[in-house]
Backbone of each chain as ProteinMPNN parsed JSONL, in Angstrom:
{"seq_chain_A": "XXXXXXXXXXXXXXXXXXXXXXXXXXXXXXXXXXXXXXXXXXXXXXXXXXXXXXXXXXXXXXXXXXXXXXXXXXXXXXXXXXXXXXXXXXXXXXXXXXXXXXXXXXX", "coords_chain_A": {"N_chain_A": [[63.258, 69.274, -139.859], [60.325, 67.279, -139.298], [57.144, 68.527, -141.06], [54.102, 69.534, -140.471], [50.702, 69.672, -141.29], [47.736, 71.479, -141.094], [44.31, 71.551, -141.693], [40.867, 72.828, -142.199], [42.164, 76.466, -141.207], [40.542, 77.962, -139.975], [37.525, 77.817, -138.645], [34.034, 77.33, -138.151], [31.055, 77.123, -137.072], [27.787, 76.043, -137.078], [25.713, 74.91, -134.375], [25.09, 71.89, -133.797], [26.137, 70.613, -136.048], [28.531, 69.162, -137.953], [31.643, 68.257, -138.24], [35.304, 68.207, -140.084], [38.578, 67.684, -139.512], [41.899, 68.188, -140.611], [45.151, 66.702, -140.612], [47.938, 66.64, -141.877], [51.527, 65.352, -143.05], [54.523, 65.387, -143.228], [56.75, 63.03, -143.374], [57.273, 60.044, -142.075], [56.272, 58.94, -139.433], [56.135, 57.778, -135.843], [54.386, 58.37, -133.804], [51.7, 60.134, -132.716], [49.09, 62.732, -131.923], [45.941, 64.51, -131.101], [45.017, 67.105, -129.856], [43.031, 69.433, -128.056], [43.362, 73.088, -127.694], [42.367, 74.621, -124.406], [41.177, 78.12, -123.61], [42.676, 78.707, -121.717], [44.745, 77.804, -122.078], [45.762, 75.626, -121.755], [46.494, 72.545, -123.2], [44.579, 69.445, -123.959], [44.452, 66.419, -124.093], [43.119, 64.677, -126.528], [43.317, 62.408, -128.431], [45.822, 59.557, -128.725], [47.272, 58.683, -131.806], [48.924, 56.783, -133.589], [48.157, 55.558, -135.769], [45.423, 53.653, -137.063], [41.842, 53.647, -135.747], [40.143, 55.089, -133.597], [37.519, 56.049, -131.345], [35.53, 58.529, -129.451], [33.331, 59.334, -127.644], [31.482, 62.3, -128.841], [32.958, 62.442, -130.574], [35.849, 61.21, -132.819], [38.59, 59.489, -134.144], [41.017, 59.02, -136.94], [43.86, 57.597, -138.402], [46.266, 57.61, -141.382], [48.609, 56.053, -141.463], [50.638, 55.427, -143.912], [50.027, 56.922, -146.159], [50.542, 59.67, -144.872], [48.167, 61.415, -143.139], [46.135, 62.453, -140.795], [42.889, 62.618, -139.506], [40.349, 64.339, -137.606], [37.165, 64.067, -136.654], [34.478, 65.797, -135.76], [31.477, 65.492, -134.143], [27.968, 66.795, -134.141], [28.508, 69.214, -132.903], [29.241, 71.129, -129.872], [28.674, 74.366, -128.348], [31.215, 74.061, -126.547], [32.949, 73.02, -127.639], [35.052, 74.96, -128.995], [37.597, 76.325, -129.87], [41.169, 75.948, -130.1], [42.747, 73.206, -132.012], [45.027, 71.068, -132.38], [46.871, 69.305, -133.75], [49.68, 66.917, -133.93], [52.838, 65.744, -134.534], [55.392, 62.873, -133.824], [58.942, 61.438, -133.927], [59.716, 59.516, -131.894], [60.99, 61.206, -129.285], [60.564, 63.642, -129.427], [57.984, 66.132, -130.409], [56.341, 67.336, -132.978], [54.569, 70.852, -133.916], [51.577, 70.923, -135.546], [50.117, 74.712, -137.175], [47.179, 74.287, -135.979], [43.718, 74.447, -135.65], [41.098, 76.687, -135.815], [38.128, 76.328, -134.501], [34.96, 77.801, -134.065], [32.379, 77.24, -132.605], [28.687, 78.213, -132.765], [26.092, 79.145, -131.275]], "CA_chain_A": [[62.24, 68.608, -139.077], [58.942, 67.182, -139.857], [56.092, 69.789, -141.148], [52.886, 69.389, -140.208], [49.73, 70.749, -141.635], [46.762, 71.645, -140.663], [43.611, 72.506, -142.711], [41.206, 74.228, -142.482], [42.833, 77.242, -140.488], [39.348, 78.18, -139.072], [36.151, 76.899, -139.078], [32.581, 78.458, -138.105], [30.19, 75.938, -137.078], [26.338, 76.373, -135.898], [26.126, 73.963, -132.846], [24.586, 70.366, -133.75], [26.95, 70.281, -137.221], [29.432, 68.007, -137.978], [32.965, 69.021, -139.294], [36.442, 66.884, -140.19], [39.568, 68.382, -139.377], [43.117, 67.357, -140.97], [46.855, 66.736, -140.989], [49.104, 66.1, -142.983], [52.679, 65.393, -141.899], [55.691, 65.228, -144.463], [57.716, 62.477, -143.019], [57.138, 58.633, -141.08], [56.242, 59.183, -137.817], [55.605, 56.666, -134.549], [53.455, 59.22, -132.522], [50.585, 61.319, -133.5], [48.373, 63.117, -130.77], [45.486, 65.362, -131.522], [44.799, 68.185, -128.823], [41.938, 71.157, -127.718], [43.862, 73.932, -126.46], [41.24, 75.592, -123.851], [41.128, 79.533, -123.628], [43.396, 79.089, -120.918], [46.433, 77.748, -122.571], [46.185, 74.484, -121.371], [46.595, 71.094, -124.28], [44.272, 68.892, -123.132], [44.727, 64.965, -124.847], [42.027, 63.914, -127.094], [43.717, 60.918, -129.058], [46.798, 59.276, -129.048], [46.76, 57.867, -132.544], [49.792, 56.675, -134.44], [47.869, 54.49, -136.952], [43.763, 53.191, -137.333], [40.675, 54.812, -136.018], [40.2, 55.645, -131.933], [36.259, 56.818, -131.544], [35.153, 58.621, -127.66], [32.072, 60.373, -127.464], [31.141, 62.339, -130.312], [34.796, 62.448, -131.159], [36.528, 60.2, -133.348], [39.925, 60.1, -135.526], [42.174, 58.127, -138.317], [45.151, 58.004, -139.427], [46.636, 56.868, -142.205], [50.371, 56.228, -141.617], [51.138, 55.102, -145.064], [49.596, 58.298, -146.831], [50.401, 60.453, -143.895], [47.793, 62.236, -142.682], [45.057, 61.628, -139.927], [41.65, 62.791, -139.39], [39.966, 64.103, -136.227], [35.585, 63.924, -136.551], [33.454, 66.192, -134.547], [29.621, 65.15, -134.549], [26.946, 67.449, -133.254], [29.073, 70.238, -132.507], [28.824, 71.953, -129.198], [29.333, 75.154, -127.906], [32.095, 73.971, -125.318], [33.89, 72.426, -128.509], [35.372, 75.538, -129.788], [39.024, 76.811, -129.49], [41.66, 75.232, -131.301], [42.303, 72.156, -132.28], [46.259, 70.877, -133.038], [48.132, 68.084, -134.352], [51.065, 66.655, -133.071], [53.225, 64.183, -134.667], [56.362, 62.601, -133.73], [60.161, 59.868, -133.89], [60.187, 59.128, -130.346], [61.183, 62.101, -128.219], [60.333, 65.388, -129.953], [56.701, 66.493, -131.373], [56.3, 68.775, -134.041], [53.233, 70.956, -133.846], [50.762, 71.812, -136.88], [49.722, 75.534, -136.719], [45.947, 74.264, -135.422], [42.55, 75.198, -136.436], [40.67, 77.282, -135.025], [37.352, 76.144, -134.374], [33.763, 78.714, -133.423], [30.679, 76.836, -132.663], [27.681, 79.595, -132.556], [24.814, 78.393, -130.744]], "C_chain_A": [[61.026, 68.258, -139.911], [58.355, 68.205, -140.231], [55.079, 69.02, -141.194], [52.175, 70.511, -140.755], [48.398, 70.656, -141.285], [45.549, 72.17, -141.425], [41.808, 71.79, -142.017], [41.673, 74.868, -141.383], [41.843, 77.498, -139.423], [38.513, 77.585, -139.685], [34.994, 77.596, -138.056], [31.515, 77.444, -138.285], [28.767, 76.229, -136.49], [26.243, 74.789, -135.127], [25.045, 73.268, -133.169], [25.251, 70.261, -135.503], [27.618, 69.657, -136.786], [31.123, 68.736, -138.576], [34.432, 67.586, -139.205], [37.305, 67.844, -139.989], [41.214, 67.576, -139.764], [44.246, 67.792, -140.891], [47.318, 65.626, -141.624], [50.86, 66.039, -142.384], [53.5, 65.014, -143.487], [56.759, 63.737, -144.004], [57.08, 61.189, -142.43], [56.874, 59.069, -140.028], [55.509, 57.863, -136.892], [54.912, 57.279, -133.813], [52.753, 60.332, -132.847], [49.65, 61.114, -132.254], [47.579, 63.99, -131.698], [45.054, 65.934, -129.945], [43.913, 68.916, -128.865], [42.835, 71.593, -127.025], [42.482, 75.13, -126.002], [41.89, 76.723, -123.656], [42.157, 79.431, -122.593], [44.977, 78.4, -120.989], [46.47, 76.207, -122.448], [45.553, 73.165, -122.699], [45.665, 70.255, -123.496], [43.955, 67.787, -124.647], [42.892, 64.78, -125.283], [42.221, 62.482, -127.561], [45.166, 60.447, -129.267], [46.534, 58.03, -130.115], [47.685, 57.405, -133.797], [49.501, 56.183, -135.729], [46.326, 54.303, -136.327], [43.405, 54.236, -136.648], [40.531, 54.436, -134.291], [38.895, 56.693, -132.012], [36.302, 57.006, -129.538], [34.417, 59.933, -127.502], [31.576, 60.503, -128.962], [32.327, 62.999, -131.267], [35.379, 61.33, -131.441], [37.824, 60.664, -134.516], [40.674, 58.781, -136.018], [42.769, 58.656, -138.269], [45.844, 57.389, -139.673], [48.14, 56.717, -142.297], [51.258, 56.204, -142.957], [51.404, 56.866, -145.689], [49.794, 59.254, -145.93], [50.149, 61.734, -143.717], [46.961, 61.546, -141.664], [44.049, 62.872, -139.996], [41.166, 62.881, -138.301], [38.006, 64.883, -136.876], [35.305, 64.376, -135.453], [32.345, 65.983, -134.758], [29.19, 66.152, -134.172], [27.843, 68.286, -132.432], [28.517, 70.815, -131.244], [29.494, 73.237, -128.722], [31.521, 75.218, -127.212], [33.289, 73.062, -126.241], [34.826, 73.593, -129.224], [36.259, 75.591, -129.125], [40.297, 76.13, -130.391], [42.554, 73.837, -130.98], [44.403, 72.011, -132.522], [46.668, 69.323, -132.72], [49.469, 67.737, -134.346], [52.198, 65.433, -133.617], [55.008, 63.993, -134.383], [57.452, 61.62, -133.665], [60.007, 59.695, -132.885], [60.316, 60.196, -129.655], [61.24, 63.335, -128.634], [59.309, 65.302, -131.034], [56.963, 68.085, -131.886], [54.492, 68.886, -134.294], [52.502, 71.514, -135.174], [50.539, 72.871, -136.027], [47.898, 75.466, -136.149], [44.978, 74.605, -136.501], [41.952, 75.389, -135.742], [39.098, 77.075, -134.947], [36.316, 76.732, -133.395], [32.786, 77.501, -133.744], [29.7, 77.904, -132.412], [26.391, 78.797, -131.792], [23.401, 78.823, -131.851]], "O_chain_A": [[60.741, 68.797, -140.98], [58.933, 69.201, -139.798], [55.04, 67.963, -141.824], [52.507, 71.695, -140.822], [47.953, 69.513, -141.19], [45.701, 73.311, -141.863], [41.614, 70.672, -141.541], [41.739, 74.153, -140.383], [42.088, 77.339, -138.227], [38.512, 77.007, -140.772], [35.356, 78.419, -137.215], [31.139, 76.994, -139.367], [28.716, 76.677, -135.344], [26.777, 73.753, -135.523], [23.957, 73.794, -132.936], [24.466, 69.625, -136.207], [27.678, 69.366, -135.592], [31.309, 69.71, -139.305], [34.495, 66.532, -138.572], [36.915, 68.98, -140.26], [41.568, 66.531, -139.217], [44.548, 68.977, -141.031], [47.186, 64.416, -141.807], [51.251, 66.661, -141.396], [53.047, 64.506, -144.513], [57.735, 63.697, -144.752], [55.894, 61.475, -142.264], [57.691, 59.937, -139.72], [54.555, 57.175, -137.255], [54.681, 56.614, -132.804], [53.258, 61.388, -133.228], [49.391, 60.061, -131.671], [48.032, 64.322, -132.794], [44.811, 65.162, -129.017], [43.782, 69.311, -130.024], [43.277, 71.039, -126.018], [41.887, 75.983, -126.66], [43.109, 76.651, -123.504], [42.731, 80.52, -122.617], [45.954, 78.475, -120.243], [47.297, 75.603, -123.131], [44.365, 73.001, -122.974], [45.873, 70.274, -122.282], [43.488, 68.089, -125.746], [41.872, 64.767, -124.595], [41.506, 61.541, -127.214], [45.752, 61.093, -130.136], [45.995, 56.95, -129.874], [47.268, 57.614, -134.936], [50.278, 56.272, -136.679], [46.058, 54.761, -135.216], [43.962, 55.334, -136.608], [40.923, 53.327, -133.928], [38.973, 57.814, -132.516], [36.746, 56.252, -128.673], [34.765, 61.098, -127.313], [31.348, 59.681, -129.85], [32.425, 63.737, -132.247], [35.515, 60.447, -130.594], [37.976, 61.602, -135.299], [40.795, 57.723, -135.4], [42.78, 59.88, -138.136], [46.349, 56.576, -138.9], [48.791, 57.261, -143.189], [52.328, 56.799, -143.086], [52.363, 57.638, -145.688], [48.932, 60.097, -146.177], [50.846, 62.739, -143.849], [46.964, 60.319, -141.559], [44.377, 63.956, -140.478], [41.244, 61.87, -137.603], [37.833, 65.991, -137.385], [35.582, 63.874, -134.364], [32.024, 66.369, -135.882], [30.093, 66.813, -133.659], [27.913, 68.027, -131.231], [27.316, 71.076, -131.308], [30.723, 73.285, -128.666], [32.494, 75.955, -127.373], [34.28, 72.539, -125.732], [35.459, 73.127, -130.171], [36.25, 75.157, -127.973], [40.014, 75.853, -131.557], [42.946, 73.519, -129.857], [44.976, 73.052, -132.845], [46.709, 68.569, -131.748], [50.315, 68.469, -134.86], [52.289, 64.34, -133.056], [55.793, 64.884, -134.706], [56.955, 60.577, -133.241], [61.235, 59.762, -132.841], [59.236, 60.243, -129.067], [62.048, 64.113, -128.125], [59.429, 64.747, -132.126], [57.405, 69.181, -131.54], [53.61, 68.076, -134.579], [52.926, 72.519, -135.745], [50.575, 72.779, -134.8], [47.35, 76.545, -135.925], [45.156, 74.91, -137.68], [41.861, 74.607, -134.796], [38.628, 78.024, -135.574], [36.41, 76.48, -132.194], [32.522, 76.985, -134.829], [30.155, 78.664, -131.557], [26.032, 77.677, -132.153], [22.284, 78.353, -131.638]]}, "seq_chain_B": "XXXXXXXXXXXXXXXXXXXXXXXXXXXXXXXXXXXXXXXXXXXXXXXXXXXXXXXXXXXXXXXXXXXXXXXXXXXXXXXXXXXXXXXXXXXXXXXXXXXXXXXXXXXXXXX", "coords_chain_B": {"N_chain_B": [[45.039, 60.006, -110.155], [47.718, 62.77, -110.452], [48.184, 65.604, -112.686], [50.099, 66.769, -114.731], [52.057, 69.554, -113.086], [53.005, 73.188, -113.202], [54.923, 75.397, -112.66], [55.588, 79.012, -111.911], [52.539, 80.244, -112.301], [52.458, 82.641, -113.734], [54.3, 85.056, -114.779], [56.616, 88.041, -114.761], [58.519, 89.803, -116.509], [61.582, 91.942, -116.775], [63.114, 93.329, -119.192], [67.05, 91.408, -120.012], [66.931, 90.437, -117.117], [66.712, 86.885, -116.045], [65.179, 83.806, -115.743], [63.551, 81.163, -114.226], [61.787, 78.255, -114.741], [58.996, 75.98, -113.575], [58.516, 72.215, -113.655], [56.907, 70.002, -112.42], [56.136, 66.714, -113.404], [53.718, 63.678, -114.439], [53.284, 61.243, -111.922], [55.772, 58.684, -112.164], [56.107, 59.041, -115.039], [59.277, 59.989, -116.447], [59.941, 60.811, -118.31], [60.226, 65.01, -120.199], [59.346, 66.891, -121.444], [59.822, 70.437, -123.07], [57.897, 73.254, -124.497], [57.856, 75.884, -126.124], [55.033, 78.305, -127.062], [54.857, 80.879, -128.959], [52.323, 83.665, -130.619], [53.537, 83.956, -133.018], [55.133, 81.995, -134.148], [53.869, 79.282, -133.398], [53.834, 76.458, -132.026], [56.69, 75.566, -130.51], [59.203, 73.053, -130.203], [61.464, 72.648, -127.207], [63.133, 71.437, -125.534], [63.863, 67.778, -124.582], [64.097, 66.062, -121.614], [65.364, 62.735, -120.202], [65.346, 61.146, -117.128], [67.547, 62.751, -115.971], [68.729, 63.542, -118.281], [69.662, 65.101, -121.1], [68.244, 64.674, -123.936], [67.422, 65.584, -126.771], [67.468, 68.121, -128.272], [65.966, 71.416, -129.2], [65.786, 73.827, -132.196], [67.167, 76.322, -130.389], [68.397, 79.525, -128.926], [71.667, 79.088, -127.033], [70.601, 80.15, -124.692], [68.455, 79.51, -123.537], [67.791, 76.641, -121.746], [67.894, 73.755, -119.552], [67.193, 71.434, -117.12], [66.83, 68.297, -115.191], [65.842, 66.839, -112.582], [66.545, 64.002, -109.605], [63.825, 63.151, -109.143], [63.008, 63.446, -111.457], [61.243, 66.053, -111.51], [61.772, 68.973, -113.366], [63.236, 72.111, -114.222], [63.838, 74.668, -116.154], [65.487, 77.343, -118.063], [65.807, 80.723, -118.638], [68.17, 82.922, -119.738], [69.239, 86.326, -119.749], [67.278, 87.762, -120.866], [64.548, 88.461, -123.715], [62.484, 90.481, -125.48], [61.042, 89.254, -127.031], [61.25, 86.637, -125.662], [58.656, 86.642, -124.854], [55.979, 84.815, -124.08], [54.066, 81.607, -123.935], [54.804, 79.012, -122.134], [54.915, 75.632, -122.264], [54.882, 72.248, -120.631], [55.681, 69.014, -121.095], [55.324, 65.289, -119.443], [55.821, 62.555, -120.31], [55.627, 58.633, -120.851], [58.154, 56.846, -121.251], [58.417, 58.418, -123.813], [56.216, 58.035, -125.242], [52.592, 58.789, -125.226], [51.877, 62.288, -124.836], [51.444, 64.288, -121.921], [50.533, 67.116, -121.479], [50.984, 70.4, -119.078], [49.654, 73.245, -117.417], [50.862, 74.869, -118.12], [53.444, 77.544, -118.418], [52.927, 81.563, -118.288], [54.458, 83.63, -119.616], [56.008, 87.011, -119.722], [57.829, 89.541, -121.043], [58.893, 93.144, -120.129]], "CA_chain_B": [[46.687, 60.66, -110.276], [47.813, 64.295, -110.373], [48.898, 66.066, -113.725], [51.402, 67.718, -114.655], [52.08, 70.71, -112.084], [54.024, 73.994, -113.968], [54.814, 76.885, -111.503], [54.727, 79.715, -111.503], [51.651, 80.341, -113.639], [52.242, 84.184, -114.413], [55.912, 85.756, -114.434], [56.736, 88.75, -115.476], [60.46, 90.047, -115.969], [62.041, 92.818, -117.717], [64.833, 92.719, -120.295], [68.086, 91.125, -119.288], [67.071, 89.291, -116.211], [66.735, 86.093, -116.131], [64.044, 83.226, -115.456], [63.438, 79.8, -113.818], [60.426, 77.77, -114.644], [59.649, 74.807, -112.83], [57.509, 71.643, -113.891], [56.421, 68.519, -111.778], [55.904, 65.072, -114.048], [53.272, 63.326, -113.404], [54.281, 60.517, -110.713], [55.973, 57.434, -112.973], [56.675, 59.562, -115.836], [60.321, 59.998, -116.68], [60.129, 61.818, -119.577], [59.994, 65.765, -119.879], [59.314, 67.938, -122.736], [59.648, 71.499, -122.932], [57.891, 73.647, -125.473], [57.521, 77.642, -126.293], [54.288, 78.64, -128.042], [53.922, 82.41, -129.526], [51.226, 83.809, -132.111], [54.189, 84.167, -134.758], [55.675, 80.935, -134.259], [53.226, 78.462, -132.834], [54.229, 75.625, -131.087], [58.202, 74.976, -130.661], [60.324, 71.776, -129.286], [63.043, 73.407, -126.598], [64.155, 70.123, -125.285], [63.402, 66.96, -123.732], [64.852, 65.373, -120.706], [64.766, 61.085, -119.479], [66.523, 60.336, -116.32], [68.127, 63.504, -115.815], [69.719, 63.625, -119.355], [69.067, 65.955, -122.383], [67.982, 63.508, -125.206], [66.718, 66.385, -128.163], [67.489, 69.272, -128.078], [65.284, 71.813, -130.415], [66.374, 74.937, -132.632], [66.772, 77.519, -129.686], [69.867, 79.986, -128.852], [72.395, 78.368, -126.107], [69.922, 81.142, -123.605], [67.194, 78.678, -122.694], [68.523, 75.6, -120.844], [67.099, 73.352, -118.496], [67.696, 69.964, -116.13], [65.974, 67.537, -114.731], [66.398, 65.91, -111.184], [66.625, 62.283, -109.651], [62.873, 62.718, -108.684], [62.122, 63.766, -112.642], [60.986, 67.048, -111.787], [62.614, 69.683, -114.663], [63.875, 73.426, -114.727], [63.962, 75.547, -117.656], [65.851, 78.602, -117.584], [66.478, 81.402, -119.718], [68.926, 83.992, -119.468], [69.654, 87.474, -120.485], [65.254, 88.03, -121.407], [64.206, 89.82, -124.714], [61.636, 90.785, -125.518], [60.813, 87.975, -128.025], [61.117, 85.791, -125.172], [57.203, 86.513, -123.817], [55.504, 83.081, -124.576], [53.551, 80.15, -122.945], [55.706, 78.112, -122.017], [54.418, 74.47, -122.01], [55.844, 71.068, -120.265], [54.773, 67.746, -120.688], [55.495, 64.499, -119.364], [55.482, 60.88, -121.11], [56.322, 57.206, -120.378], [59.518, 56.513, -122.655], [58.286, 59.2, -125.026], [55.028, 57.621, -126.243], [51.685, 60.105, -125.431], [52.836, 63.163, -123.896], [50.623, 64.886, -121.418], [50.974, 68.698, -121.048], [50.642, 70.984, -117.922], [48.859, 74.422, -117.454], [51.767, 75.954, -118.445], [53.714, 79.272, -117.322], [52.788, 82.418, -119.468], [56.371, 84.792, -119.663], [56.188, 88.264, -120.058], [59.114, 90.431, -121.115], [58.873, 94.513, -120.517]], "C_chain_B": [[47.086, 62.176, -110.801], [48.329, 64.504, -111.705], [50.087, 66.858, -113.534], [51.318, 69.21, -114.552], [53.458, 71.5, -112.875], [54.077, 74.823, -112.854], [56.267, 77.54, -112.108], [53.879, 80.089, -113.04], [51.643, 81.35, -114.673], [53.853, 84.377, -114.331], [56.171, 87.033, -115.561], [57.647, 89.685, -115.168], [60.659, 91.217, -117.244], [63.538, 92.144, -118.835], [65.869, 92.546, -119.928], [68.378, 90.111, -117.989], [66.823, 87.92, -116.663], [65.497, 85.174, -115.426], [64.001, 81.516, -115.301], [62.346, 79.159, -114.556], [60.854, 76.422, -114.111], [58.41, 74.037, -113.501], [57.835, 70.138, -113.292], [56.079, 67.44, -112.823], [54.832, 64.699, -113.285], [54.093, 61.744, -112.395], [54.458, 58.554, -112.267], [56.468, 58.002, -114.152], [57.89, 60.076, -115.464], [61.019, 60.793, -117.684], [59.402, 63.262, -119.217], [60.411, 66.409, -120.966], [59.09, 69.395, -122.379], [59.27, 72.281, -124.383], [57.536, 75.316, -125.394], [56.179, 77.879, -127.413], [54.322, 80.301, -127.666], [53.081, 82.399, -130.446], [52.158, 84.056, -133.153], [54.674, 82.675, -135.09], [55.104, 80.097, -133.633], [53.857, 77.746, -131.392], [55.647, 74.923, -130.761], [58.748, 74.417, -129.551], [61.158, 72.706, -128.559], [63.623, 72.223, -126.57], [63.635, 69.381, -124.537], [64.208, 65.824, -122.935], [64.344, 63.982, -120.219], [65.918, 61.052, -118.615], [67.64, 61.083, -116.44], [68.986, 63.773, -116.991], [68.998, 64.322, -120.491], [69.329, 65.046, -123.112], [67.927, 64.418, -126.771], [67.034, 67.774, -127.439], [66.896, 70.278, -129.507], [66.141, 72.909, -131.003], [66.427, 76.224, -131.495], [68.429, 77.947, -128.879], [70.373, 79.434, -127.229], [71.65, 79.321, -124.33], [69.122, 80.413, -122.551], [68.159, 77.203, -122.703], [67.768, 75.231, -119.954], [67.787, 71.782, -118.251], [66.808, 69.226, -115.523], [66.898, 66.87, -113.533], [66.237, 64.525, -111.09], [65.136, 61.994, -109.518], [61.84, 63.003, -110.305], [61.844, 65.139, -112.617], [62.285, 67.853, -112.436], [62.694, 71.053, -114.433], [64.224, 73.445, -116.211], [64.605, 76.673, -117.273], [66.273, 79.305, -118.602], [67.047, 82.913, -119.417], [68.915, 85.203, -120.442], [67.519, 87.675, -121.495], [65.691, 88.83, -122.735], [63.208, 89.525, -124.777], [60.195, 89.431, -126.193], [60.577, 86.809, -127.267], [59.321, 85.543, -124.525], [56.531, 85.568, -125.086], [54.879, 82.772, -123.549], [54.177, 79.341, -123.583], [55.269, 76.448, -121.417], [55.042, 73.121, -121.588], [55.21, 70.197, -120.354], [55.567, 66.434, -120.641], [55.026, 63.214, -120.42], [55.924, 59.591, -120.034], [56.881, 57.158, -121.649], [58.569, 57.42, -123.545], [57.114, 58.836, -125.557], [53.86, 59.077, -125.768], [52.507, 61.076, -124.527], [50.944, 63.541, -122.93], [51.191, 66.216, -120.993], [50.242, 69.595, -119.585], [49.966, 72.348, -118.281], [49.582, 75.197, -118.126], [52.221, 77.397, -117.806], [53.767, 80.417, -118.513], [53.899, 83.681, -118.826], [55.931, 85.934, -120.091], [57.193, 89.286, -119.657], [58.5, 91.498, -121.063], [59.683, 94.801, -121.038]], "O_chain_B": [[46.45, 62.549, -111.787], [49.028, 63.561, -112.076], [50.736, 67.356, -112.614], [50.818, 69.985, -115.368], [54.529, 70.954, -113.14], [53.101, 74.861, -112.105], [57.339, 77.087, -112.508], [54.245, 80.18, -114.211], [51.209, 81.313, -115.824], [54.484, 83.576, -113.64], [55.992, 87.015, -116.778], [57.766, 90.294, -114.105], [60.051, 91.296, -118.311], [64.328, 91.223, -119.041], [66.208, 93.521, -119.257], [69.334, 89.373, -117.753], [66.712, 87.834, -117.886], [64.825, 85.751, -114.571], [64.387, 80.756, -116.189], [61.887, 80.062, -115.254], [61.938, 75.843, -114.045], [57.431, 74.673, -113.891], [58.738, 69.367, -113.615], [54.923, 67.836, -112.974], [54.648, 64.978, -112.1], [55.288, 61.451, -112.359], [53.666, 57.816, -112.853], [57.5, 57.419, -114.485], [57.955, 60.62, -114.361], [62.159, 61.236, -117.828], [58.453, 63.313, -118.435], [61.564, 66.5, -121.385], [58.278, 69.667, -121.494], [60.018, 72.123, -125.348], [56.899, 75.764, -124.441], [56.389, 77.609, -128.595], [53.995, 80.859, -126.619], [52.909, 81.4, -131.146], [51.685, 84.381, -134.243], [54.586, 82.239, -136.238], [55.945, 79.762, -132.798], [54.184, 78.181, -130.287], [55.675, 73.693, -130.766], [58.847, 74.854, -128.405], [61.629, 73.627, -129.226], [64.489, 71.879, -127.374], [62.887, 69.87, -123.69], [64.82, 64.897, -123.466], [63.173, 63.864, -119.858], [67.093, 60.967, -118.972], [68.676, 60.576, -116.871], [70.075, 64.277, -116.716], [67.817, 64.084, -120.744], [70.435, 64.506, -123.126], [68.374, 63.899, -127.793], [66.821, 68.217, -126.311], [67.262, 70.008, -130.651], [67.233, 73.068, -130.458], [65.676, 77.164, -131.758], [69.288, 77.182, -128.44], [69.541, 79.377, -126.323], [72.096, 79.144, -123.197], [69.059, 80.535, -121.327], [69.009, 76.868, -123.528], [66.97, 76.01, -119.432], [68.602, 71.177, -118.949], [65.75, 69.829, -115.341], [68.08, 66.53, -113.499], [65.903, 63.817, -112.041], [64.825, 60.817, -109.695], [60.622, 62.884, -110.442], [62.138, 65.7, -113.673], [63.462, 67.58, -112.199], [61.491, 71.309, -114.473], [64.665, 72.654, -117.046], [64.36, 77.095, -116.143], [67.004, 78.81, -119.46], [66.395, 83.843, -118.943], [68.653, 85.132, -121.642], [67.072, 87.635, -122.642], [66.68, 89.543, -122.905], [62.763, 88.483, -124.295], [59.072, 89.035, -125.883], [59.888, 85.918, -127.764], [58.898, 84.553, -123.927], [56.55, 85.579, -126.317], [54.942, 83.333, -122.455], [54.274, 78.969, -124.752], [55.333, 76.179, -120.218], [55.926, 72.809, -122.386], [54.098, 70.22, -119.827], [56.403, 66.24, -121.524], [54.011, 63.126, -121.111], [56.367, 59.606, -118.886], [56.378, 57.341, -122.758], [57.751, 56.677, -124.087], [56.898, 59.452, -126.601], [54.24, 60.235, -125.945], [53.442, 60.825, -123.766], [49.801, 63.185, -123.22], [52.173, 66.347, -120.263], [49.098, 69.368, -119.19], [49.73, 72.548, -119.472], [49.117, 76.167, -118.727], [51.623, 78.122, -117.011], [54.48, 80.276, -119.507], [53.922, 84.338, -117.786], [55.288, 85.796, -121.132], [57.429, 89.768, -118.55], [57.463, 91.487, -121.726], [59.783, 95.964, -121.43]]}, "name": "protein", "num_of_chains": 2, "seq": "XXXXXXXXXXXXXXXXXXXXXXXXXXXXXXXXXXXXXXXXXXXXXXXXXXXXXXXXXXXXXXXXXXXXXXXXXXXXXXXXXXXXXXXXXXXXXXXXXXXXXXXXXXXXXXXXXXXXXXXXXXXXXXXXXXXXXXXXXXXXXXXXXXXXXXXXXXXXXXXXXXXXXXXXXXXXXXXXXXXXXXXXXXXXXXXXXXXXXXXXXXXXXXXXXXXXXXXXXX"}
């Protein structure tokens, strides 16, 4: 299968920073998602982003299909941004997940 | 429009029995992914159903199994529990496979 990567693993942010978060993917892919999973288990859709750049709020992401990886931009970090973060990419009907990153904002 | 509905949210089974899960689509979606996350092994493919038919099936022993009906909604089921099996267990719908959207999920616990 694909491998996905994820870097960095964690991250430790004081709340109005900025941070980049990346994957990397070993293989072609037609379907790349980036995700927050909240404390309560639940994936909740940030970007569906197979290719270019998809900005919404103070969240924005790339990705570079060629060179494959993509890029997810947090601005002005807030509290209610932390938990972790994962990367999703996939052929058509089965995603393969990076292990995440784990993202603390501190107030 | 409603998301995608998992039930039951909690379950919790000893070793040997066996286990349903159930997950609603949302309404128009056709597609139905099933995935297992633990803390050793993240996030893993089981299988994904279109139009009542297993399309992918992921690396997982002939235990866990599941179906999909004419109305889309999907069963998962896994037989004979171990221990190994306690997970959140995640489902998510698509249109033809493009974004997925995932449900609350049902969190499994083996004694």
């Amino acid at each position: 299968g694909i491998q996905v990567e994820q870097s960095p693993p964690d991250l430790i942010l004081q709340e109005g920073a900025n941070s980049t978060l990346r994957c990397n993917f070993s293989d072609s892919v037609n379907n790349l998602q980036w995700f927050h999973q909240n404390p309560w288990g639940q994936l909740i859709n940030l970007f569906y982003i197979p290719s270019g750049t998809k900005q919404n709020g103070r969240l924005s992401a790339t990705t570079v299909a060629t060179e494959r990886y993509s890029l997810l931009y947090i601005s002005s970090s807030q509290t209610t941004d932390s938990g972790v973060y994962f990367c999703a990419v996939g052929t058509g009907n089965q995603f393969y997940f990076g292990t995440g990153t784990s993202l603390t904002v501190i107030p | 429009k409603a998301g995608v509905t998992q039930t039951p949210r909690y379950l919790i089974k000893t070793r040997g029995q066996q286990v349903t899960l159930s997950c609603s689509p949302i309404s128009g979606h056709r597609s139905v992914s099933w995935y297992q996350q633990t803390p050793g092994q993240g996030l893993q493919f089981l299988f994904e159903y279109f139009s009542e038919t297993q399309r992918n099936k992921g690396n997982f022993p002939g235990r866990f199994s599941g179906r999909q009906f004419s109305n889309s909604r999907s069963e998962m089921n896994v037989s004979t529990l171990e221990l190994g099996d306690s997970a959140l267990y995640l489902c998510a719908s698509s249109l033809r496979s493009y974004e997925q959207f995932f449900g609350p999920g049902t969190r499994l616990t083996v004694l």
